[in-house]
C-alpha positions in Angstrom: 7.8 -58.4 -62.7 8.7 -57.7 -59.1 12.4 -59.3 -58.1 12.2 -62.1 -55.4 14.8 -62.3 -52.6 15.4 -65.3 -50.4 15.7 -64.9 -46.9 16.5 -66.3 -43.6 15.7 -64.6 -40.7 18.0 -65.3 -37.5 15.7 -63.8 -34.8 15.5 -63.5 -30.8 11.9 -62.8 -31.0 10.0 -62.4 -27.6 12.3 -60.0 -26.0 11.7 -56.9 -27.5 8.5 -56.6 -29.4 11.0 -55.4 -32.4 11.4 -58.4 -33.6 7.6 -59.2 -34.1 7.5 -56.5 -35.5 10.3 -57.5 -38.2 8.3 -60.7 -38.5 5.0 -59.0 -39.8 7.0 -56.2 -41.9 8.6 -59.4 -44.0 5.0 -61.3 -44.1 3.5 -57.9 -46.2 6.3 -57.7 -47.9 5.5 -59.5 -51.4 9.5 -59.3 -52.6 10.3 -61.6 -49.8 10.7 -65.6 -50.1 10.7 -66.3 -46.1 12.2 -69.8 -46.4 13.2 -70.6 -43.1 13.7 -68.6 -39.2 16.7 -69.2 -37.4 16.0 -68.8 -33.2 18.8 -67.6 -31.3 20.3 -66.5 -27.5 18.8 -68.0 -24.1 15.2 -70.3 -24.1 15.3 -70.7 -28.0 12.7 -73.4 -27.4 10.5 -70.4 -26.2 11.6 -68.2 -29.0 10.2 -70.8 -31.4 7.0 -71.2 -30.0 6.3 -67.3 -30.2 7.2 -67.5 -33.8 5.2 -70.8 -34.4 2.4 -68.8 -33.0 2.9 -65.8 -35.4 3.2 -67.5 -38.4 0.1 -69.3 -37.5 -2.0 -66.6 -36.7 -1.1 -65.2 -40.6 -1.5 -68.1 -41.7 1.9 -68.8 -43.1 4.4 -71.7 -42.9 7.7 -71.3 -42.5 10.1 -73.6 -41.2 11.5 -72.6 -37.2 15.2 -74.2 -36.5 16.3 -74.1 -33.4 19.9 -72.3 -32.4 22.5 -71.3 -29.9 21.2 -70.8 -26.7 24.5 -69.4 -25.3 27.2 -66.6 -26.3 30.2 -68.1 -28.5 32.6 -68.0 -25.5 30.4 -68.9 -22.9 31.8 -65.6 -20.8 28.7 -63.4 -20.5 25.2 -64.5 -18.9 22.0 -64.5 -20.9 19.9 -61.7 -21.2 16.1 -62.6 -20.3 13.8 -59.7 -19.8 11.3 -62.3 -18.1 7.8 -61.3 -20.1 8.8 -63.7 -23.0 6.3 -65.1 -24.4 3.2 -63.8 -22.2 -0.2 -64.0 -24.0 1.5 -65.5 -27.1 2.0 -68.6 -26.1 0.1 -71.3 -24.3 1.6 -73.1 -21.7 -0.8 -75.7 -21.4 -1.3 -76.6 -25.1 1.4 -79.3 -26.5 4.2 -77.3 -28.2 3.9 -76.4 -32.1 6.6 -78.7 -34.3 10.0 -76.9 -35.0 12.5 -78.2 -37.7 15.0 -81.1 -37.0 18.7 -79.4 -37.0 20.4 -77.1 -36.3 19.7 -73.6 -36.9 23.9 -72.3 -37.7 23.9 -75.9 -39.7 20.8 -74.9 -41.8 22.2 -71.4 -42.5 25.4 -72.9 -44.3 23.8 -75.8 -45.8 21.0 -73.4 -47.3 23.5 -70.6 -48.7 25.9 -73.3 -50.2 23.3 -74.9 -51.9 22.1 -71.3 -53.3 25.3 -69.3 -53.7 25.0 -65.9 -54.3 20.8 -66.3 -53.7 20.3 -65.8 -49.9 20.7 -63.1 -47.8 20.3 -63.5 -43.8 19.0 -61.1 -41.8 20.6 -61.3 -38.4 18.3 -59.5 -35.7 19.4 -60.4 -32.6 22.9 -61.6 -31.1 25.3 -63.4 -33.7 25.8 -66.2 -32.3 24.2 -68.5 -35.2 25.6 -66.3 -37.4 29.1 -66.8 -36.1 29.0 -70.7 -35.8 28.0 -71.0 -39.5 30.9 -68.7 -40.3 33.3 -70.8 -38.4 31.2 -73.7 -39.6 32.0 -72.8 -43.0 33.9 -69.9 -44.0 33.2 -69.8 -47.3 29.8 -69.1 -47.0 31.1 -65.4 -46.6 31.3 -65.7 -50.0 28.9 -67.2 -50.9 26.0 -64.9 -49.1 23.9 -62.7 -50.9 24.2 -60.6 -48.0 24.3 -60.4 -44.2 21.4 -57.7 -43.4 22.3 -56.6 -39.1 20.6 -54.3 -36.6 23.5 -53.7 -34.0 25.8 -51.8 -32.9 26.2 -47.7 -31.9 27.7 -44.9 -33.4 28.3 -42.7 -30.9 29.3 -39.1 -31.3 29.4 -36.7 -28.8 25.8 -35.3 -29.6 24.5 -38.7 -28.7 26.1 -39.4 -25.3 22.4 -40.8 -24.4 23.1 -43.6 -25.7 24.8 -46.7 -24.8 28.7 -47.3 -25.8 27.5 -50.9 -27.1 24.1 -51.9 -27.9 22.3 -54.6 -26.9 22.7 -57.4 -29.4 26.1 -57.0 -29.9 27.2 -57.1 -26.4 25.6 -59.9 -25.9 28.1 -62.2 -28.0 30.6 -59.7 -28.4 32.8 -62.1 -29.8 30.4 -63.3 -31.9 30.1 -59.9 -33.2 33.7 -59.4 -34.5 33.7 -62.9 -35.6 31.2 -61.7 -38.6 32.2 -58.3 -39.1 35.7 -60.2 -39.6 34.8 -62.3 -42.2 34.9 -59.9 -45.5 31.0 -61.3 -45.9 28.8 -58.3 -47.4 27.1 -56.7 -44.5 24.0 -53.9 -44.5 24.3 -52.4 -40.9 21.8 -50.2 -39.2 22.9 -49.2 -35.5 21.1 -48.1 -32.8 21.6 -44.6 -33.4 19.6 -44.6 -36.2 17.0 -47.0 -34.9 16.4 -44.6 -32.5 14.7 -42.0 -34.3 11.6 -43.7 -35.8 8.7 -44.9 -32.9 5.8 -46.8 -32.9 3.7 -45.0 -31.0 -0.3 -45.2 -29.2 -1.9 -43.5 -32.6 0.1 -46.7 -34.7 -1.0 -49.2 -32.3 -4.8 -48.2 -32.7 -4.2 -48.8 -36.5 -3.4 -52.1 -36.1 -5.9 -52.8 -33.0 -8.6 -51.7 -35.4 -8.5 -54.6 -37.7 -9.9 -58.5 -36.7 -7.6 -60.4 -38.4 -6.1 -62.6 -35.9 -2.0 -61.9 -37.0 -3.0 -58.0 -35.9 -4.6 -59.2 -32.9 -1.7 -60.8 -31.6 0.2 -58.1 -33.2 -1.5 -55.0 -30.7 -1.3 -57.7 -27.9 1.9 -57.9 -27.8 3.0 -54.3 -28.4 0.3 -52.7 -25.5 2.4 -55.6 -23.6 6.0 -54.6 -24.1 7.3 -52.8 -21.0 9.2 -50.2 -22.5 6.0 -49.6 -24.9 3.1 -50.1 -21.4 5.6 -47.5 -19.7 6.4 -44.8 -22.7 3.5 -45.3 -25.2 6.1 -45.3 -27.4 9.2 -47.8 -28.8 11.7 -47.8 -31.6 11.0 -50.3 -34.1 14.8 -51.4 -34.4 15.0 -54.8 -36.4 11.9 -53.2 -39.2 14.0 -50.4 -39.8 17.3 -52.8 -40.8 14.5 -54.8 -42.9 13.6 -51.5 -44.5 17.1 -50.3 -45.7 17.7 -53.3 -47.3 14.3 -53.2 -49.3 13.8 -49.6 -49.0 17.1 -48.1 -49.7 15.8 -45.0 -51.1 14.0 -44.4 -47.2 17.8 -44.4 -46.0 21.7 -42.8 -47.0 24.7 -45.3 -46.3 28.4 -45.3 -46.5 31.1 -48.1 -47.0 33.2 -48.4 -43.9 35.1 -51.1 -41.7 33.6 -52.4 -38.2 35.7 -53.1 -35.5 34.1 -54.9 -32.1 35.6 -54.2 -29.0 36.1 -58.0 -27.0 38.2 -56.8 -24.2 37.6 -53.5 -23.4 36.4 -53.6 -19.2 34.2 -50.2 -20.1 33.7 -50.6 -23.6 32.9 -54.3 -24.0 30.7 -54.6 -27.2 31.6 -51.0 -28.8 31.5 -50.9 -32.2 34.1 -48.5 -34.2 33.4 -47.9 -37.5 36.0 -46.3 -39.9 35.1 -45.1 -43.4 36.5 -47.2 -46.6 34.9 -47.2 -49.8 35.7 -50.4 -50.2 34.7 -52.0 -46.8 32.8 -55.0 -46.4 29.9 -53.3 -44.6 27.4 -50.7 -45.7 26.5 -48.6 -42.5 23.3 -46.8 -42.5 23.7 -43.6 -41.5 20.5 -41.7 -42.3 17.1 -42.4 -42.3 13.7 -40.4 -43.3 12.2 -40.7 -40.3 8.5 -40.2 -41.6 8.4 -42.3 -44.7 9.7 -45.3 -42.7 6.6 -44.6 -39.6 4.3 -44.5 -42.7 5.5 -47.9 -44.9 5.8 -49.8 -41.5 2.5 -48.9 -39.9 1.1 -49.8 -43.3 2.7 -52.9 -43.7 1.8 -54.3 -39.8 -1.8 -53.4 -40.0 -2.1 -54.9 -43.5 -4.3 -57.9 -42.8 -3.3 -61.7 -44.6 -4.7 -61.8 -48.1 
């Protein structure tokens, strides 16, 4: 009998197409109980939408709570790329129904009353993640886990990339709020997210079938602007999906995360050091080919 895990995810859907993409990895994937979504960071009201709209073109329902709009601290202004939400959403149709509450509030009220049961996976900024924490702190005991995409290991063969990555410099203080809270943490940072693509031979895959879920799905990726300008992205937030349910795809170790809050360069930066008995398990590997191969299998896999 295959094992069932609970899950919340806490997403900021419609900016990069990753997230979708995270959305249709944990529809075709059978182990998953998708109980609830948590929207978070800038026009969440928008970010719910696109999700309403995904879950209905699979035909799934899943209740959509609505959640911070802005960064802990209020002391860094909202990313918005500006294309969120075009041809997913229709402006002129009356919105789709989200959940009454709040989406931090639902987080804690669903892991107390399932201790031990629910993991969240956290795949944009931390902002929700953060407010149930301080909400409730002993929720970070009570977690089954805390599954991020964030952060940046940078050495010096990888001075390409950025000294803090994207979703945790947008709520840097957010950030260190969770990685300060002893919760049990999976971690997969940029660096590794990096090295798998989605690329134009992937996208006919999925274009070829006529469900409507892959449909939207090519739609949106031919749509992304780093994807319409590269014919390529990383599929970030699938990949921190995948180490969590794929471990053997992936090698970890245990280590400690520190988040830079005040640093004028290195706002955002996240320092890992190695302890084997640190709260957070930090992906440092992954088999690059295997993951292409299960995630393109899993997106074009039309609803049953």
């Amino acid at each position: 009998m295959t094992q069932s895990y609970s899950l919340i995810l806490d997403t900021d859907i419609g900016t990069d197409i990753d997230d979708l993409l995270a959305l249709g990895f944990l529809l075709n994937s059978p182990e998953v109980d998708l109980i609830g979504i948590t929207c978070v960071y800038g026009d969440v009201a928008l970010r719910a939408q696109i999700t309403l709209t995904a879950l209905q073109k699979y035909g799934q329902n899943v209740p959509v709570y609505l959640g911070a709009e802005l960064p802990l601290l209020r002391q860094r202004d909202v990313y918005w790329g500006g294309h969120e939400g075009e041809g997913i959403t229709d402006q002129g149709a009356a919105p789709l129904p989200v959940s009454e509450g709040f989406g931090p509030s639902y987080i804690v009220d669903t892991i107390r009353a399932n201790p031990g049961k629910v993991h969240v996976a956290a795949i944009g900024p931390l902002t929700n993640i953060a407010l149930a924490l301080q909400q409730a702190p002993d929720i970070a005991e009570k977690v089954a886990s805390f599954i991020i995409m964030g952060g940046v290991i940078r050495g010096n063969d990888q001075l390409e990339l950025p000294i803090a990555e994207h979703n945790i410099i947008c709520d840097a203080q957010a950030a260190h709020v969770v990685f300060a809270s002893s919760a049990p943490i999976l971690l997969t940072p940029l660096n590794i997210t990096v090295q798998p693509q989605i690329t134009q031979a992937h996208l006919a895959r999925i274009q070829a079938k006529d469900a409507p879920f892959q449909q939207l799905l090519g739609d949106q990726i031919s749509r992304y602007p780093r994807f319409a300008r590269l014919g390529q992205t990383s599929p970030h937030d699938p990949l921190a999906l995948a180490a969590w349910l794929h471990p053997e795809l992936v090698e970890t170790t245990q280590v400690d995360i520190t988040v830079e809050t005040e640093g004028r360069i290195s706002l955002g930066a996240t320092h890992a050091k190695a302890n084997p008995e640190g709260n957070v398990q930090l992906v440092t590997k992954v088999d690059v080919p295997a993951f292409e191969a299960l995630l393109v299998e899993k997106l074009e896999t039309e609803p049953a």
